[in-house]
C-alpha positions as CSV (number, residue, x, y, z in Angstrom):
1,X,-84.5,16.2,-94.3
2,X,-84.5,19.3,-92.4
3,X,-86.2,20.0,-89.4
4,X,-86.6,23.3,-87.5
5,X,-87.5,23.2,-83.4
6,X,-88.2,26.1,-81.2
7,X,-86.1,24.9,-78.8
8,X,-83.3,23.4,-80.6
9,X,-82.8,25.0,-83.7
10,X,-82.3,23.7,-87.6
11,X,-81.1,20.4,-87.7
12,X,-80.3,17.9,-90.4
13,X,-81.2,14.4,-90.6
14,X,-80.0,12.2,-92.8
15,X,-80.1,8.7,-91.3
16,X,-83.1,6.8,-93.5
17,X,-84.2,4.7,-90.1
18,X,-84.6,8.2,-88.5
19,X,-86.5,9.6,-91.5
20,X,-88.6,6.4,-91.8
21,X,-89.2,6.5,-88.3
22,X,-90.4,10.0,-87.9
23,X,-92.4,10.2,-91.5
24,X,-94.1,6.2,-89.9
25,X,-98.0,6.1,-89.0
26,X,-96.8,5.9,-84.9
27,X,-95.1,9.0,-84.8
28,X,-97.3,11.2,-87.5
29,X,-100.4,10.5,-84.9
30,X,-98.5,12.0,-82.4
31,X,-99.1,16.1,-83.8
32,X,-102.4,15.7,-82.4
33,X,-102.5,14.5,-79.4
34,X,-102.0,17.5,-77.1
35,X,-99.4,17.6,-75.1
36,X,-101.2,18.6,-72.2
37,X,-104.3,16.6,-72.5
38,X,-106.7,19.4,-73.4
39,X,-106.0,22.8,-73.6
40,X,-109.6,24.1,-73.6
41,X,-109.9,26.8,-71.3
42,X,-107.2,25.3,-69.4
43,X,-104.0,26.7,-70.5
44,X,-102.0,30.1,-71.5
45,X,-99.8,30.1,-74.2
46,X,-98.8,27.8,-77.5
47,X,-99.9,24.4,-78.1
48,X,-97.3,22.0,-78.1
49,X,-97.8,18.3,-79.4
50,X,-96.6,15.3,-78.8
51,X,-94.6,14.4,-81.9
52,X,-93.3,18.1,-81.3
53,X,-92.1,16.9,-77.6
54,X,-91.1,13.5,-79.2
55,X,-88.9,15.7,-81.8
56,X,-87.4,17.3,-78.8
57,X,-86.2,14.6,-77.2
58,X,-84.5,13.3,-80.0
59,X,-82.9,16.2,-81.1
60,X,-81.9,17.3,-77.6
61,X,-80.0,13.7,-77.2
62,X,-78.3,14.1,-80.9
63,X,-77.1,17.8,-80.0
64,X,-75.4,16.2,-77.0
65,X,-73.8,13.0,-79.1
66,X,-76.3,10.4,-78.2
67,X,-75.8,7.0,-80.0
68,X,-77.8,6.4,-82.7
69,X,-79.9,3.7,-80.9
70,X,-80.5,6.0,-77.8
71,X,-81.5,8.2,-80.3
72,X,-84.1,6.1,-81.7
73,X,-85.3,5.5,-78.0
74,X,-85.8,9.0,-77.5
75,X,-87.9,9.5,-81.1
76,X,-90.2,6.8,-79.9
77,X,-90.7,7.3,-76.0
78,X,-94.2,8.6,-76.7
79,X,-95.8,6.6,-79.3
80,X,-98.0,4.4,-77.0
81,X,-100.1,7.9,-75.8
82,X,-103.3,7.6,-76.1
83,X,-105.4,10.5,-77.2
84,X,-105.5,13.2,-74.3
85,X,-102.4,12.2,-73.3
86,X,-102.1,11.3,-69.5
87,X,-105.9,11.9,-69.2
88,X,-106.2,8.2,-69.9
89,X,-104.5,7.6,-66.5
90,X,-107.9,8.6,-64.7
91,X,-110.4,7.1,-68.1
92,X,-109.4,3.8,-67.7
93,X,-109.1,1.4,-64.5
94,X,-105.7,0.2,-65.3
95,X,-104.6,4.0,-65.0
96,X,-102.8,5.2,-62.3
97,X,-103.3,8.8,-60.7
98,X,-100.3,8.9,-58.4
99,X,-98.0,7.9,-61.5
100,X,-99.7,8.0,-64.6
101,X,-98.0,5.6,-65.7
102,X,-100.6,3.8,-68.3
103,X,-98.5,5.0,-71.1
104,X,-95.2,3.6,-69.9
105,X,-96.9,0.5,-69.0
106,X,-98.4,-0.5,-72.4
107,X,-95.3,0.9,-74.3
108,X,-93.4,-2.6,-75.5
109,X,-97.2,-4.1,-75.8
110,X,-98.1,-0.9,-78.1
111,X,-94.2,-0.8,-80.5
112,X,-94.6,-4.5,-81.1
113,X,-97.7,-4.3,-82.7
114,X,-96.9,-0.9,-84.4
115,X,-94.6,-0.4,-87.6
116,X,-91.6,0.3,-85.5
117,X,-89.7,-3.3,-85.4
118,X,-89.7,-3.6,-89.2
119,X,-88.3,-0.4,-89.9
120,X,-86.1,-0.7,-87.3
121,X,-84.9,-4.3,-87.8
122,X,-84.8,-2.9,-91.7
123,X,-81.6,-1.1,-91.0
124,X,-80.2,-3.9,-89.0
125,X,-80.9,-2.2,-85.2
126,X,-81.7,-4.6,-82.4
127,X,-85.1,-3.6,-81.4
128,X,-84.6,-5.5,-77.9
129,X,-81.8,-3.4,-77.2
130,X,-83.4,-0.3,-78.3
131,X,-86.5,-0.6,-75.8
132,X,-84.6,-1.5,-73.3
133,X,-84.0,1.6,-70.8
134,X,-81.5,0.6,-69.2
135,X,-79.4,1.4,-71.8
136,X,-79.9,5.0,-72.3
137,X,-79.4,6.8,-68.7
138,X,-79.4,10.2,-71.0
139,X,-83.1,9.3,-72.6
140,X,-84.7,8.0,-69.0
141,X,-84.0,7.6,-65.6
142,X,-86.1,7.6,-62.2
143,X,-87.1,11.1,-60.6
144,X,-85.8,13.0,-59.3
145,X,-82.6,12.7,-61.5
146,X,-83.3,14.6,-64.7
147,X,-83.5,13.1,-68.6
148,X,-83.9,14.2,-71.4
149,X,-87.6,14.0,-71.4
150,X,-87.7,15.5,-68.6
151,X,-85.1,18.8,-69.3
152,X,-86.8,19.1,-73.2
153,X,-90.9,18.8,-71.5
154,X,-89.4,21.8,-69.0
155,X,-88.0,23.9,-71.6
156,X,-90.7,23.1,-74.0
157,X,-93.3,24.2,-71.6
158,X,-91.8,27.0,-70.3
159,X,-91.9,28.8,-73.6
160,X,-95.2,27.3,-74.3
161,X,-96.7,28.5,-71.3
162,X,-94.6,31.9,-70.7
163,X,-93.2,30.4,-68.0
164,X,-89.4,31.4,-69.5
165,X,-87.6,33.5,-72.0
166,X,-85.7,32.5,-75.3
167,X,-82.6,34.5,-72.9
168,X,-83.8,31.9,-70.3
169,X,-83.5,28.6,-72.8
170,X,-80.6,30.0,-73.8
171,X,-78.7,29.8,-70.5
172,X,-79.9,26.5,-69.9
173,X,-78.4,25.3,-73.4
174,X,-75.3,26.7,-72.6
175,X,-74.9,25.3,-69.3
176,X,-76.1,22.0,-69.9
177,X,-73.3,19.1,-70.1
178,X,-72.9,15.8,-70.6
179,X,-70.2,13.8,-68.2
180,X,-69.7,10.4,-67.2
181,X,-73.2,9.7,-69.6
182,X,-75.2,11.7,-67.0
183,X,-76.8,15.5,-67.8
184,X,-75.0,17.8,-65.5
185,X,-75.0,21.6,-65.3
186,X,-71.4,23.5,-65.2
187,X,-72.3,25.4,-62.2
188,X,-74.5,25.6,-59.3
189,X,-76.8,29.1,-60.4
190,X,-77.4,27.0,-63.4
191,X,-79.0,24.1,-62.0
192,X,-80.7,26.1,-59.3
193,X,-82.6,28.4,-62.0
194,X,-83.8,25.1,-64.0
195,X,-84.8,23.5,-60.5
196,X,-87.0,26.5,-60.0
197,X,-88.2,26.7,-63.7
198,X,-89.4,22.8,-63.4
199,X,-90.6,23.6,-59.7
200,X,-92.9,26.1,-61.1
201,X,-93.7,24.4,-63.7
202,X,-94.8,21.5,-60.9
203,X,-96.7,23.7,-58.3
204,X,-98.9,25.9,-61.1
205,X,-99.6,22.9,-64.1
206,X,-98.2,19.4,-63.7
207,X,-100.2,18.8,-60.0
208,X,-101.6,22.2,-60.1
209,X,-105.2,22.9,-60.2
210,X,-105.3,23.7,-63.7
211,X,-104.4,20.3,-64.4
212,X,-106.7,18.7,-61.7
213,X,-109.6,20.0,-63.2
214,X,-108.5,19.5,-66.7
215,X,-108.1,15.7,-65.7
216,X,-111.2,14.8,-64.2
217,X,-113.5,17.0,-66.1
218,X,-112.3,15.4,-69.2
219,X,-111.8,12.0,-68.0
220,X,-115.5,12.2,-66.6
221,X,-116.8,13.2,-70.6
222,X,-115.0,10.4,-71.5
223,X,-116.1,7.5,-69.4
224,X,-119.4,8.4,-69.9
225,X,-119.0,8.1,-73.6
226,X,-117.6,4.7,-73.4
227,X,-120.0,4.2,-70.7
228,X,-122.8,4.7,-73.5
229,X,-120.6,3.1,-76.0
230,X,-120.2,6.2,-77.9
231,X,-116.4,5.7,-78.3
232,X,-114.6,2.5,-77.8
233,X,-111.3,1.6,-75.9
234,X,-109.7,1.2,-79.1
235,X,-110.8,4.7,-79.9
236,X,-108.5,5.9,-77.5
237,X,-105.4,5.4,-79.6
238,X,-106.4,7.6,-82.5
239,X,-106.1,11.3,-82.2
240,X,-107.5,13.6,-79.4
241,X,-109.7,15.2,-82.7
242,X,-110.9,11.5,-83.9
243,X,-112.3,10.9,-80.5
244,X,-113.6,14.2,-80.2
245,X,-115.5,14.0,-83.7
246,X,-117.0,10.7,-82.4
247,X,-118.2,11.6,-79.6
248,X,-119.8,15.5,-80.7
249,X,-122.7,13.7,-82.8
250,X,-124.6,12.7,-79.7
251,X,-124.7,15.5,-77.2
252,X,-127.9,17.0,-78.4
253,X,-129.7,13.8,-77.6
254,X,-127.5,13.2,-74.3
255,X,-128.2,16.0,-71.2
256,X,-125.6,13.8,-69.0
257,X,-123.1,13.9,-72.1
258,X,-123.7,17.8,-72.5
259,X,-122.9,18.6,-68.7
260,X,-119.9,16.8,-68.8
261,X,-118.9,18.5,-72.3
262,X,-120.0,21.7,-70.4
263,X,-117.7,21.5,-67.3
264,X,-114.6,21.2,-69.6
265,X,-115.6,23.4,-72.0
266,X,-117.0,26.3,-70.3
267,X,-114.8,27.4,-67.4
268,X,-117.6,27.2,-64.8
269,X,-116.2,27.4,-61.2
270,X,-115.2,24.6,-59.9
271,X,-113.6,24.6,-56.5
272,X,-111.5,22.3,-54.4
273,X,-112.9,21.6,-50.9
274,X,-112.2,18.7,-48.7
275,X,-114.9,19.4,-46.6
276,X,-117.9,19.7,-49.3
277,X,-116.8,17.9,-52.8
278,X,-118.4,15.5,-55.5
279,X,-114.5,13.9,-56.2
280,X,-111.5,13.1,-55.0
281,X,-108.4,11.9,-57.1
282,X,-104.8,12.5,-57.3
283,X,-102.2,14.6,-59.4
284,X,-99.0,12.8,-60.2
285,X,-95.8,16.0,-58.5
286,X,-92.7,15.9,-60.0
287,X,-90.0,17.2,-58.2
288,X,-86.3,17.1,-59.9
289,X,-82.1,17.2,-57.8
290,X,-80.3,17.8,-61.0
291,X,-76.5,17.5,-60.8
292,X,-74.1,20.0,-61.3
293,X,-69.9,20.9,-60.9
294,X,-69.0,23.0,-58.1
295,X,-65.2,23.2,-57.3
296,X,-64.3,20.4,-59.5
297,X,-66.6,17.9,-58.3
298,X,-70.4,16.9,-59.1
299,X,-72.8,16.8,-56.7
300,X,-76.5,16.9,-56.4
301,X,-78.1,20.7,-56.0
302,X,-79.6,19.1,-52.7
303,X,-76.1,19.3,-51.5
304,X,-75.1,22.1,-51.5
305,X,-78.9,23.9,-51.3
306,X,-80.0,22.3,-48.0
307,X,-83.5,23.7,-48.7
308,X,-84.2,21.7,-51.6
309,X,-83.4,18.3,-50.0
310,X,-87.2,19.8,-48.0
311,X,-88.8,20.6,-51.5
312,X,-88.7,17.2,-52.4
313,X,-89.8,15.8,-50.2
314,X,-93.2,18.1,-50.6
315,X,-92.4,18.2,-53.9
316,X,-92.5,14.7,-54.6
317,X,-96.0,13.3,-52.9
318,X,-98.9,13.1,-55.0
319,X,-100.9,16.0,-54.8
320,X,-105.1,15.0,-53.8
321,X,-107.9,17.0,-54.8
322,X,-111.4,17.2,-53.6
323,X,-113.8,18.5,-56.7
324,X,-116.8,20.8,-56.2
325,X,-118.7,21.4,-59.4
């Protein structure tokens, strides 16, 4: 099997589990969900998806000589999104602004009762050991260390959203190590320009107001629909297009279901004003200290860049937002 990423390059994949895996119900749902949420009016650039993200990931920790089980990991870190992707952190009530951290919290719940175990257990992989994070520091660790979720969603979005060059991807490729089982870059101009990149990245989309109003417009059409039982929870877990398709049959009957389609659809101003607003929520900031090699030794760019150990800090709160419509 060969596969061909934007990012990445041609690879070949040979391994049968990996094959199984990617060609399995879980993963195939994955190319549509949006990897934003919504793009709507939302969002310049490509589309991206998540099985294209979940792709990334994976290939990102074979380029760099990942073990086959960290691997795996990597493949499957997505599969428990819901449709809209972390829209369903402000749909339902066990969501969570600040972290959105709904999809990470149903994960094990969501690969046991998938297809995953038996095609992993097929090939004789311990599935236990496989979900088990701790295990992979290269696939996932805490913020503000950087992943590879984190370092392929950066690059990934960057071209997507002309944020960077192919020259700029490049750079990063080249400078990006692997020592002591922890990403590094080889020098400090490196990991300052990929700081920046994902700060951007940050400020103008992840807890920007592009997002904001992407999440709560959205997440307001959808409530209401499973309000009015047009959709159910289960619903959710299908494709962004299933739920979509559902819903579209009743909003020439429902006024309250049109306005809500409306203010997501139609790019009507919507402002953000603490002082005179309808809603107030949260964006989940991400803020990133990646290491790097300077003189011989590694150390965090927060080191030697005193004014980044300040951008994390601002960098790293929760960013509130106060809706007019």
């Amino acid at each position: 099997m060969f596969y061909t990423d934007k990012i990445y390059g041609q690879f070949e994949i040979g391994e049968p589990v990996l094959i199984e895996l990617i060609n399995s119900p879980s993963l195939q749902r994955l190319k549509d969900i949006d990897q934003q949420g919504y793009r709507g009016k939302h969002f310049p650039g490509n589309p991206c998806s998540r099985f294209e993200h979940s792709l990334g990931v994976f290939l990102l920790l074979r380029k760099y000589g990942a073990q086959l089980e960290e691997q795996i990991a990597g493949l499957i870190h997505d599969v428990s999104h819901s449709a809209f992707s972390h829209i369903i952190d402000y749909v339902l009530a066990k969501g969570t602004e600040k972290e959105q951290s709904h999809q990470d919290d149903v994960f094990e719940e969501y690969v046991l009762k998938s297809e995953i175990p038996q095609i992993i257990k097929k090939y004789g992989l311990n599935l236990e050991y496989i979900l088990n994070d701790a295990n992979f520091p290269l696939k996932e660790n805490s913020l503000p260390d950087i992943c590879a979720d984190r370092i392929d969603y950066c690059l990934r979005d960057g071209i997507n959203l002309n944020e960077a060059t192919p020259d700029d991807i490049k750079y990063f490729l080249e400078n990006l190590i692997v020592k002591k089982n922890q990403w590094m870059f080889k020098n400090p101009e490196a990991a300052k320009k990929f700081a920046l990149l994902f700060s951007e990245l940050n400020a103008k989309y992840y807890s920007g107001f592009v997002s904001a109003t992407m999440f709560v417009t959205v997440a307001n059409y959808l409530k209401y629909a499973l309000e009015k039982k047009y959709i159910n929870e289960p619903d959710l877990y299908t494709t962004d297009k299933i739920v979509l398709k559902k819903i579209a049959p009743y909003l020439p009957q429902d006024a309250k279901l049109q306005y809500f389609f409306n203010l997501m659809n139609d790019g009507r101003i919507i402002t953000n004003n603490p002082q005179n607003y309808q809603q107030s929520f949260f964006c989940k900031s991400r803020a990133i200290d990646p290491l790097l090699e300077k003189e011989g030794q590694i150390k965090k760019l927060s080191e030697i860049w005193p004014e980044w150990q300040e951008r994390l800090k601002i960098e790293s709160v929760p960013k509130e937002y106060f809706i007019q419509f």
